[in-house]
Backbone as CSV, one residue per row, in Angstrom:
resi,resn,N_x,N_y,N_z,CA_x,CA_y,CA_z,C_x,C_y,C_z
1,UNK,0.828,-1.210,0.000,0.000,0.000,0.000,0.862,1.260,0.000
2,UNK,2.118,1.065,0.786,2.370,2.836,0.468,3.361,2.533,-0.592
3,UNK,4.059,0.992,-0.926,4.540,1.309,-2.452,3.967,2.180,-3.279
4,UNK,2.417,1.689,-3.518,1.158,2.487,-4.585,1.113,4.007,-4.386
5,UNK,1.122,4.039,-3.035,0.956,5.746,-2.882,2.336,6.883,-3.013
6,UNK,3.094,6.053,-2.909,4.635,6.492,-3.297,4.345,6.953,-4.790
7,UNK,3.771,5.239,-5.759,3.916,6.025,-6.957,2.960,6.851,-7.450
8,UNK,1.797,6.485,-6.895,0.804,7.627,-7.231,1.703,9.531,-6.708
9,UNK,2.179,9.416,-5.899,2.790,10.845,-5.457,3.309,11.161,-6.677
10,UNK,4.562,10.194,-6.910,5.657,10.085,-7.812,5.212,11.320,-9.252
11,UNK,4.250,10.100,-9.637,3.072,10.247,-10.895,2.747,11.845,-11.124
12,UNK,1.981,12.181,-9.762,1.400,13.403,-9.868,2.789,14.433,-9.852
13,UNK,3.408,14.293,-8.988,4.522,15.372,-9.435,5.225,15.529,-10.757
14,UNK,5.337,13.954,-11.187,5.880,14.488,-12.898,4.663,15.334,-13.856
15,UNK,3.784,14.541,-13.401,2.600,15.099,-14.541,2.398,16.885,-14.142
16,UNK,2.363,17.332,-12.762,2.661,18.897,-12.444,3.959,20.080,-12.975
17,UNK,5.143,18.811,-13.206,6.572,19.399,-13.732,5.871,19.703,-15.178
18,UNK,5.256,18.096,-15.892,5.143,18.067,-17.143,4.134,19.274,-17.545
19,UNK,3.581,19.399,-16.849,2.489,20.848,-17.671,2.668,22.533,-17.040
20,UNK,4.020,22.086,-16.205,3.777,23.373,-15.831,5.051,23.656,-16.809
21,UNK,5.995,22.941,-17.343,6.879,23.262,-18.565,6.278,23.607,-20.120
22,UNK,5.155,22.674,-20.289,4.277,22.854,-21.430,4.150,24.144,-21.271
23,UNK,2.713,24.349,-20.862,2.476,26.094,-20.657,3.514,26.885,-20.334
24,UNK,4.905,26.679,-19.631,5.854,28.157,-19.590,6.581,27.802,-21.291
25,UNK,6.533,26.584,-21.952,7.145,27.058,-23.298,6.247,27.323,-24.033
26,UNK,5.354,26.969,-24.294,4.415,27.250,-25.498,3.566,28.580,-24.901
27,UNK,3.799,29.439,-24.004,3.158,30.586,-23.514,4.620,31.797,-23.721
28,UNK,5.291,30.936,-24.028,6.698,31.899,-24.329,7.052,32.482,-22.908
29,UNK,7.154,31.821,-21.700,7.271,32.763,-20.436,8.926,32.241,-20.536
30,UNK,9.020,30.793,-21.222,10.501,30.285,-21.185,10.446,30.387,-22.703
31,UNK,11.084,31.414,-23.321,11.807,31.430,-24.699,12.076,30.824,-25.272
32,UNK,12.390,30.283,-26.935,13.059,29.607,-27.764,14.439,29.647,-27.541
33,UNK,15.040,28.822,-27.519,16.657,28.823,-27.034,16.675,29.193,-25.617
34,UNK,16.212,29.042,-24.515,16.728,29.668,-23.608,17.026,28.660,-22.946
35,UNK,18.075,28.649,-21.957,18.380,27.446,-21.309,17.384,26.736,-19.506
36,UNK,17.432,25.290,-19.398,16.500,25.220,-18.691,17.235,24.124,-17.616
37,UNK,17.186,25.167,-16.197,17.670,24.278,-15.208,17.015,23.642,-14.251
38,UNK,17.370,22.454,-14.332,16.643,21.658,-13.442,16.929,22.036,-11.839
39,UNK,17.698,22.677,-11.652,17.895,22.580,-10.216,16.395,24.162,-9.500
40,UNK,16.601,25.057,-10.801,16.136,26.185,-10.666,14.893,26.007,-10.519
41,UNK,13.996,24.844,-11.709,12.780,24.253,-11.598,12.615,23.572,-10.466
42,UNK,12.895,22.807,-10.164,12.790,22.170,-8.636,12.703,22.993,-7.278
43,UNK,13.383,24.517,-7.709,13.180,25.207,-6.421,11.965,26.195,-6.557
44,UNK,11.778,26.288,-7.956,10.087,26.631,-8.405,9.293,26.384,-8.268
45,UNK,9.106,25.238,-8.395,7.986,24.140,-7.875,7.796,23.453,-6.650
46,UNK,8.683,23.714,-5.627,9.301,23.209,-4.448,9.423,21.671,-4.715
47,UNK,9.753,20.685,-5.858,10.176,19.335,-6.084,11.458,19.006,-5.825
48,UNK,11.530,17.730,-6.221,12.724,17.070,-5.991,13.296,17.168,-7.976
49,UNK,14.462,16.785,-8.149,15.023,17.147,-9.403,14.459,15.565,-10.204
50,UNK,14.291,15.011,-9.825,13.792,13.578,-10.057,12.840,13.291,-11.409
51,UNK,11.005,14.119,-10.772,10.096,14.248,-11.568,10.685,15.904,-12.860
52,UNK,11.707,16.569,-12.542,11.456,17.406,-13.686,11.794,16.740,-14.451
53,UNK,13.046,16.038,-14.282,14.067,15.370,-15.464,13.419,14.812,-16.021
54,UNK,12.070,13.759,-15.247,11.304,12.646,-16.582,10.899,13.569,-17.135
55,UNK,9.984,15.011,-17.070,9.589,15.837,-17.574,10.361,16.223,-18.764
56,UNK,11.527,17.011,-18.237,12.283,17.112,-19.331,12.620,15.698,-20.770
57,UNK,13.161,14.649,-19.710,13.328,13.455,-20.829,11.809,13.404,-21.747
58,UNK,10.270,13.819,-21.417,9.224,13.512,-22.289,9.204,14.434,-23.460
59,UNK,9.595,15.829,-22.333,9.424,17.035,-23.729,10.425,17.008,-24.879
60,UNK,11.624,15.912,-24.410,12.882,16.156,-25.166,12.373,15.046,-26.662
61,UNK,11.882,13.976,-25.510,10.916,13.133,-26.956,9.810,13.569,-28.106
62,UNK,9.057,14.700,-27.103,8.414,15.665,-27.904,8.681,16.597,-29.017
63,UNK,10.510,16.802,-28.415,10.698,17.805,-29.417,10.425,19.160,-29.219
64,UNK,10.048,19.596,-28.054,9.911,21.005,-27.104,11.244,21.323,-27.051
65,UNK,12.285,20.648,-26.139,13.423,21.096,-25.916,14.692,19.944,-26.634
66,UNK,15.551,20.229,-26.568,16.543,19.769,-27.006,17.915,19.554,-26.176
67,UNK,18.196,18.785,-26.457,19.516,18.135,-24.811,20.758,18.131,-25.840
68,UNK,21.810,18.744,-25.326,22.784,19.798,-26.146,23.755,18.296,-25.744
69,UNK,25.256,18.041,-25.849,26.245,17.049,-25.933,26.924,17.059,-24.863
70,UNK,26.628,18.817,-23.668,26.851,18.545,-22.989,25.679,18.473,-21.648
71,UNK,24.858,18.051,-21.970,23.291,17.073,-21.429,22.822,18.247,-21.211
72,UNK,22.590,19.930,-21.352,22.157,20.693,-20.996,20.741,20.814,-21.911
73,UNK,19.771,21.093,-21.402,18.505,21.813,-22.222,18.132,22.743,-22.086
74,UNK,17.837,22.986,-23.651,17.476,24.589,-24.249,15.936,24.106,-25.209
75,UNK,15.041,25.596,-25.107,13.629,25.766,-25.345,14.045,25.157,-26.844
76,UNK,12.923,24.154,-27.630,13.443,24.238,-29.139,13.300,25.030,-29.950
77,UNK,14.193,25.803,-31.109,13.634,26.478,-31.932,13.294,25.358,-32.963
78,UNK,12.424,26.042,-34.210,12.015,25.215,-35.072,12.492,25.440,-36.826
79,UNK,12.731,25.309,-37.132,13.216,25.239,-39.029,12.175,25.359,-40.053
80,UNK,12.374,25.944,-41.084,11.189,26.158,-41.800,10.928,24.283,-42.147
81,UNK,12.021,23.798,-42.509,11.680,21.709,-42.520,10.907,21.260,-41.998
82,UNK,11.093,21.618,-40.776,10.171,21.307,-39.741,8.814,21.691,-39.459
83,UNK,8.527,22.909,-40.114,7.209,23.356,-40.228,6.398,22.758,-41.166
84,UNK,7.249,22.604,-42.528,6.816,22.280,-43.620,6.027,20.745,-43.264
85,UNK,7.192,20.078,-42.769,7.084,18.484,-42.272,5.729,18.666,-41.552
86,UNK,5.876,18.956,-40.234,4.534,19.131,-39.258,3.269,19.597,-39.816
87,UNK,3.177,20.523,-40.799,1.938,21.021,-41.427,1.662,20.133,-42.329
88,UNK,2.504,18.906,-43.046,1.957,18.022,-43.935,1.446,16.727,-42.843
89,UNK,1.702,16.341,-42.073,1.542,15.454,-40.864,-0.290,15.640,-40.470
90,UNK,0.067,16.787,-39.697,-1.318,17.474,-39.301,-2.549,17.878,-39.738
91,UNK,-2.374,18.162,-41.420,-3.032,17.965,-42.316,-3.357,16.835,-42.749
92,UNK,-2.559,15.357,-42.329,-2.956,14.184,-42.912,-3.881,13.570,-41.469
93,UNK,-3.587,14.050,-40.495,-3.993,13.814,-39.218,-5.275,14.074,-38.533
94,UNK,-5.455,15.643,-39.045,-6.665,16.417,-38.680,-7.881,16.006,-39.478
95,UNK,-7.778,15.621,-41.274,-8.781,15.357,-41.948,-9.224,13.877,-41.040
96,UNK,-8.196,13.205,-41.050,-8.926,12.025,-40.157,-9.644,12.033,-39.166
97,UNK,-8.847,12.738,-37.909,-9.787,13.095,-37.035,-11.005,13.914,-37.071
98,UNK,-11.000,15.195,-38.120,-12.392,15.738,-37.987,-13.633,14.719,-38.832
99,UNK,-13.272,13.811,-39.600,-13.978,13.267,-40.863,-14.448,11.922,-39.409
100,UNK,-13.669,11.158,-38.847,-14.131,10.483,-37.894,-15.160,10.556,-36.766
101,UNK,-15.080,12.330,-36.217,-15.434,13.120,-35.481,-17.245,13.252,-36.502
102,UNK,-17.188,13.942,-37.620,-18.234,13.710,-38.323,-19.262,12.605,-37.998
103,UNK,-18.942,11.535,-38.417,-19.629,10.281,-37.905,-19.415,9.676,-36.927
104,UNK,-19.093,10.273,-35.955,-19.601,9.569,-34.255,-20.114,10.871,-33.522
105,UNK,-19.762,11.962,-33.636,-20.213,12.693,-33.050,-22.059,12.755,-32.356
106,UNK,-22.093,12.788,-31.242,-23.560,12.854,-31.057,-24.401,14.241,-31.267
107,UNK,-25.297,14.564,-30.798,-25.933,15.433,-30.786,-25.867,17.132,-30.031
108,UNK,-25.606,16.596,-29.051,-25.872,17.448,-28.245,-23.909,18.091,-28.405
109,UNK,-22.463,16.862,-29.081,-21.828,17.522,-29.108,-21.265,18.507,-30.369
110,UNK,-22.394,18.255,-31.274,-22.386,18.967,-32.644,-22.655,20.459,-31.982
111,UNK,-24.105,20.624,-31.098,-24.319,21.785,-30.677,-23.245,22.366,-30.315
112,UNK,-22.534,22.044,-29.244,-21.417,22.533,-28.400,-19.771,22.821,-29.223
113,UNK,-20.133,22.024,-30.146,-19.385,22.573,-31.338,-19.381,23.865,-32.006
114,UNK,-20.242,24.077,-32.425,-21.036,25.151,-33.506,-20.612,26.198,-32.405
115,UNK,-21.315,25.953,-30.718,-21.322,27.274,-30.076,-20.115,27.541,-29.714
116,UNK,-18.845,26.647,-29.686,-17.427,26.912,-29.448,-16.876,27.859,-30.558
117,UNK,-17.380,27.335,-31.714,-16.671,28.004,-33.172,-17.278,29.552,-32.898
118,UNK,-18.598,30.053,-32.991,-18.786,31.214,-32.160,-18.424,31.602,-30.828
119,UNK,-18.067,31.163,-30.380,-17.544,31.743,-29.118,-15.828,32.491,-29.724
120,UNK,-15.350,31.784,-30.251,-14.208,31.393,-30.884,-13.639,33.169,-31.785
121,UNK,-14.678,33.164,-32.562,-15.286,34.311,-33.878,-15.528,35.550,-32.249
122,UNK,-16.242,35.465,-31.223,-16.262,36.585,-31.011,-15.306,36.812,-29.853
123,UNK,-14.547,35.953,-29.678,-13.037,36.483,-28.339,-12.483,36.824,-30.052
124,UNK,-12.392,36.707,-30.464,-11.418,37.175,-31.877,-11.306,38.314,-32.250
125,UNK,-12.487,38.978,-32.260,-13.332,40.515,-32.365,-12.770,41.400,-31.399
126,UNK,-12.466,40.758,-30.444,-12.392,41.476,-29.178,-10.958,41.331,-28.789
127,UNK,-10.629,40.521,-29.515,-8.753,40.382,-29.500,-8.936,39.357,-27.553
128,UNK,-9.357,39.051,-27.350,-8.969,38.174,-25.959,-8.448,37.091,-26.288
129,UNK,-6.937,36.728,-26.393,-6.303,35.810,-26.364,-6.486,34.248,-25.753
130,UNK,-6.218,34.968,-24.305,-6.371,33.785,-23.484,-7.992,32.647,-23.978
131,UNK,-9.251,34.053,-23.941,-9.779,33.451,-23.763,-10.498,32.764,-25.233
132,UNK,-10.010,33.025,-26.294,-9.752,32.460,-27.548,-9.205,31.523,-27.314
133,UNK,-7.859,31.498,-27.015,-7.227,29.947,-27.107,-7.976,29.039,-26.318
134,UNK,-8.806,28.994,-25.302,-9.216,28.139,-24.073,-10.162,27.784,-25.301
135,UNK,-11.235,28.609,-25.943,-12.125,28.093,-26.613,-11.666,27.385,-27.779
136,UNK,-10.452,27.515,-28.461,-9.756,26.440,-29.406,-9.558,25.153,-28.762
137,UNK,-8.472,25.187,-27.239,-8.544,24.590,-27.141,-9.902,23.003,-26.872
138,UNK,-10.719,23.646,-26.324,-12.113,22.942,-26.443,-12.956,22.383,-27.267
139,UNK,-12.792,23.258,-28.176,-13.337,22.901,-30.231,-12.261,21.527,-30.394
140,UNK,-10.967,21.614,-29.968,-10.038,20.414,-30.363,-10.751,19.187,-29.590
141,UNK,-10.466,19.659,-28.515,-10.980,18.171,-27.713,-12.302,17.856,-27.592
142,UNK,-13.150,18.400,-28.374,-14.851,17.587,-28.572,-14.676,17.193,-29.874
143,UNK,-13.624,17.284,-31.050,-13.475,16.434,-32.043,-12.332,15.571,-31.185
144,UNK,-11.192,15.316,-30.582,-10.958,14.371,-30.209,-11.260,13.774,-29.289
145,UNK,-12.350,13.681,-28.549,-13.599,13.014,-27.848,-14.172,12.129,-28.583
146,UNK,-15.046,12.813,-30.011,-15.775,12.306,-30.717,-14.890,11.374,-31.833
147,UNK,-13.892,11.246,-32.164,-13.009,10.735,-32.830,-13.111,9.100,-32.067
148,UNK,-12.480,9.177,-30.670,-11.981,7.986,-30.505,-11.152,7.486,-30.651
149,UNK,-10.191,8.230,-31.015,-8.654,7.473,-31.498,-7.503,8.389,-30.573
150,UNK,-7.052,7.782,-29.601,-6.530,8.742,-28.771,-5.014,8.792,-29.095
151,UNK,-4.324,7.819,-29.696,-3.093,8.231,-30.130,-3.172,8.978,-31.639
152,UNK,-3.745,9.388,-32.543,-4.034,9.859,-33.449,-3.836,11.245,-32.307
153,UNK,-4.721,11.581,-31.724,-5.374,12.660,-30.957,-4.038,13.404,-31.084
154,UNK,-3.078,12.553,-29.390,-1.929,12.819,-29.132,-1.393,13.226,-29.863
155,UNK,-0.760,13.052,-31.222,-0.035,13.063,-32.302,-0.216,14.091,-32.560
156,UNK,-1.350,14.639,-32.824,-2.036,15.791,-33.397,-1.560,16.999,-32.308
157,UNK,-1.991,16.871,-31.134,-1.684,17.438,-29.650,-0.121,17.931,-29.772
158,UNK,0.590,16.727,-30.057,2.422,17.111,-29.534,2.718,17.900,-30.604
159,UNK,2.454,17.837,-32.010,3.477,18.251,-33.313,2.687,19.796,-33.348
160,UNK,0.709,20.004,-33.205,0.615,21.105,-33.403,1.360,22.493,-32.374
161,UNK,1.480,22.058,-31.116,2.169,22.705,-30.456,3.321,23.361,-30.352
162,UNK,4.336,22.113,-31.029,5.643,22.706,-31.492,6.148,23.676,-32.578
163,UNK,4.793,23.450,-33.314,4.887,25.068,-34.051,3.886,26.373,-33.623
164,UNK,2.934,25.540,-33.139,1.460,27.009,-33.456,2.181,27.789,-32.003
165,UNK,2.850,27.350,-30.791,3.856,28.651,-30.182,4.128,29.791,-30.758
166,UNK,4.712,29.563,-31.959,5.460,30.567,-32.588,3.969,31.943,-32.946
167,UNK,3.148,31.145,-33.733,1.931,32.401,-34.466,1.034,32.464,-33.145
168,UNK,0.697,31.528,-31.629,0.014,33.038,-30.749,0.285,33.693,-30.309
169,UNK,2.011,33.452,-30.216,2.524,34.869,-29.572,3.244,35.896,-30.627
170,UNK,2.851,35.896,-31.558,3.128,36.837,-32.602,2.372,37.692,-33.011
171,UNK,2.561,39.206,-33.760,1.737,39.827,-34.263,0.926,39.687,-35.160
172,UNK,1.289,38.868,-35.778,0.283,38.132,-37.206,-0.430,37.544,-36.928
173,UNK,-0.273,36.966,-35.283,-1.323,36.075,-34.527,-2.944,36.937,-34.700
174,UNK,-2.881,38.559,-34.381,-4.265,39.208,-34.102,-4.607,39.441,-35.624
175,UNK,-4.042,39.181,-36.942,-4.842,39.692,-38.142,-5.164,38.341,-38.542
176,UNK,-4.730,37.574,-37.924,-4.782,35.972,-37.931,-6.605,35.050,-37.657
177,UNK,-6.203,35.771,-36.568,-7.359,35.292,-35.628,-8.885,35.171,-36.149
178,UNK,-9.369,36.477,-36.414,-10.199,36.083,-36.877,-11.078,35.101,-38.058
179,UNK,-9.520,35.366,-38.832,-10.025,34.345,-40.125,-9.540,32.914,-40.254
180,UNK,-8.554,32.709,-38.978,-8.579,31.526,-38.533,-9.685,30.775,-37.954
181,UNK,-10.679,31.848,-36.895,-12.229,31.628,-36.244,-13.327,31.235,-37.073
182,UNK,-13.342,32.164,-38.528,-13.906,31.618,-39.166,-13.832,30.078,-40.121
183,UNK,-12.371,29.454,-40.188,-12.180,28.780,-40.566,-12.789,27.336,-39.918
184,UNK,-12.232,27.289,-38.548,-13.245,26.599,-37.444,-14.336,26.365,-37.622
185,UNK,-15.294,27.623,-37.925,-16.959,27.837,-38.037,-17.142,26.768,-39.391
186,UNK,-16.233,26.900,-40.548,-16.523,25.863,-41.509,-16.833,24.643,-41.465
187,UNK,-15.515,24.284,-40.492,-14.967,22.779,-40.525,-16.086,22.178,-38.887
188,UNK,-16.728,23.375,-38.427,-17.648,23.156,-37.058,-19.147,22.778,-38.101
189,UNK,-19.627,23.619,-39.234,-20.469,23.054,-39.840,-20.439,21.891,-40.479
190,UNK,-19.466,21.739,-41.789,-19.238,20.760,-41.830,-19.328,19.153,-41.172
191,UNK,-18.792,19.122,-39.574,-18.895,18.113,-39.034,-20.488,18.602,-38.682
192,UNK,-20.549,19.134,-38.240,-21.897,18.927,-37.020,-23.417,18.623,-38.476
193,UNK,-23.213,18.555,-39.564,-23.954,18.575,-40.431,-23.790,17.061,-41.567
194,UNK,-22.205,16.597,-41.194,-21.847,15.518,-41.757,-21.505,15.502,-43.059
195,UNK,-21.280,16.585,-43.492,-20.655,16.841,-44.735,-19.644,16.768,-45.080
196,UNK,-18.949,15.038,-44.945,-17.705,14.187,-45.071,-16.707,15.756,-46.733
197,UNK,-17.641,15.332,-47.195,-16.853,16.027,-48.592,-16.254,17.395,-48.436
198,UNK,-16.936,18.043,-47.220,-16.378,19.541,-47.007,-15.052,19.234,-46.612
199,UNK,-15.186,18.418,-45.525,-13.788,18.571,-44.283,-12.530,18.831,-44.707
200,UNK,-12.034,17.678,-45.727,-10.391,17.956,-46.341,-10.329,18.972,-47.003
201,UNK,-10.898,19.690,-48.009,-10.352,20.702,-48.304,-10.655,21.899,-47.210
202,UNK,-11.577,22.052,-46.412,-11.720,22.890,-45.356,-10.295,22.677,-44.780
203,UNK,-10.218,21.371,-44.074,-8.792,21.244,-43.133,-7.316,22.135,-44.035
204,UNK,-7.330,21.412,-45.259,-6.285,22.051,-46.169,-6.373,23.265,-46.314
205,UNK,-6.662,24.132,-46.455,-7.027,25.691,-46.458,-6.442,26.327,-45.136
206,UNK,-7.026,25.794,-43.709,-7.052,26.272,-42.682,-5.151,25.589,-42.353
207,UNK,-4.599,24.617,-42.724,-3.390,24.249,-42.295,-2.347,25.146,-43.215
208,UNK,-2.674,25.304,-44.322,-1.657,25.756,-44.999,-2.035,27.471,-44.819
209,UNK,-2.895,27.652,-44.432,-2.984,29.280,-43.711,-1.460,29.545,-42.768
210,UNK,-1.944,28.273,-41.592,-1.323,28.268,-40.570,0.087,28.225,-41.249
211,UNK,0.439,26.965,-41.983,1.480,27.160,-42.352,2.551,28.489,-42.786
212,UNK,1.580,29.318,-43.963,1.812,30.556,-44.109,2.540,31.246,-43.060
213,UNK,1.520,31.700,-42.238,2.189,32.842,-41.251,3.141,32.042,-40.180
214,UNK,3.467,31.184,-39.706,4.264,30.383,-38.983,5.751,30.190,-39.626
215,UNK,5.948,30.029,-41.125,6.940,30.125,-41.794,7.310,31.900,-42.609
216,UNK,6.578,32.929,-41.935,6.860,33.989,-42.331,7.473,34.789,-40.931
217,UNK,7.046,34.399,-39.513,7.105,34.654,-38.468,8.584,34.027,-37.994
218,UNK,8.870,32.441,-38.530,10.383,32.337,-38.025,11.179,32.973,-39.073
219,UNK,10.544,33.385,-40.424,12.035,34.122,-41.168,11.972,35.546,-40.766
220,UNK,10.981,36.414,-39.551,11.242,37.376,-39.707,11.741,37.401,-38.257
221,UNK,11.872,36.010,-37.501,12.533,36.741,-35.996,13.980,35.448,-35.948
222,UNK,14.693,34.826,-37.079,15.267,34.288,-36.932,16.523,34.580,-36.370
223,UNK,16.836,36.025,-37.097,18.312,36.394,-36.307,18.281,37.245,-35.017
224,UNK,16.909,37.057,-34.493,16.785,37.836,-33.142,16.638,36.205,-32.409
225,UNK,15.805,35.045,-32.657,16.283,34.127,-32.135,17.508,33.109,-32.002
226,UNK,18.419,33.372,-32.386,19.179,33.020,-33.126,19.745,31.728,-34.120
């Protein structure tokens, strides 16, 4: 019995390291390139150095950070390759999941769909970030709810992250926004209406948007990131 509760402790402290690193990189509070100490995190969090490191070892699998030769980690930057790569991935990823999402989706979460994609359209109007992204994030996870395929999901989860960092904290992010919101509202009718034939080219439109400004945003802050 307190083996179990040992690891249940264990558990919860990595999974607290693990998201409280997510949100400080992909919120930009920890920079692209910047270096990341475990001893410093541990006195942040009041932990032991133990659970950051698995932390670190997951994000390093993720592809968040990067572990230098001499074992040090730094925030990752990303390559236009890498964008290119990830936006063809995600695009092969997302039509699946929203087209799956289409036909299982129930009722009541088509509604909650539709009203996310508006909700979505009017934090956009109003430029509220935070509370835009919370409502993206939510539109994502009632198609990967309704999907059912949870490593698909994941997949989708780890690679969009490692780029879309870059365009919400950018300026292109707010001329962005809205016609990214509306793009949502498409691919929110679409499913909630079952109109298999809309989705891929909807998805394609809305990824290679993204793509766009994400590969215009690292060539214009590359030699300030370095």
């Amino acid at each position: 019995m307190v083996t179990k509760s040992k690891s249940s402790q264990d558990s919860l402290l990595f999974t607290g390291a693990y998201d409280y690193l997510v949100n400080a990189i992909t919120t930009f509070k920890i920079p692209p390139n910047s270096p990341i100490s475990e001893n410093k995190l541990a006195e942040t969090l009041g932990i032991s150095r133990t659970p950051i490191r698995q932390a670190l070892q997951r994000l390093e699998a993720e592809g968040l950070i990067t572990k230098s030769d001499s074992s040090r980690f730094t925030v990752s930057l990303v390559t236009p390759k890498e964008v290119e790569e990830t936006c063809d991935l995600l695009q092969i990823i997302d039509t699946f999941l929203f087209i799956q999402a289409a036909k299982k989706m129930t009722k009541e979460h088509r509604e909650e769909l539709l009203e996310c994609a508006q909700e979505m359209i009017i934090e956009a109007k109003s430029d509220d970030r935070d509370s835009w992204s919370k409502a993206d994030t939510k539109f994502h996870d009632l198609i990967f709810k309704a999907a059912d395929t949870q490593l698909m999901a994941n997949i989708a989860l780890i690679h969009r992250r490692k780029i879309q960092r870059f365009w919400t904290r950018s300026a292109q992010y707010e001329s962005r926004l809205e016609v990214c919101s509306k793009e949502h509202e498409v691919l929110a009718i679409a499913i909630a209406n079952q109109k298999i034939e809309l989705i891929e080219p909807a998805v394609a439109e809305h990824i290679n948007h993204m793509r766009t400004s994400i590969l215009k945003i690292i060539g214009s802050t590359a030699s300030m990131l370095g």
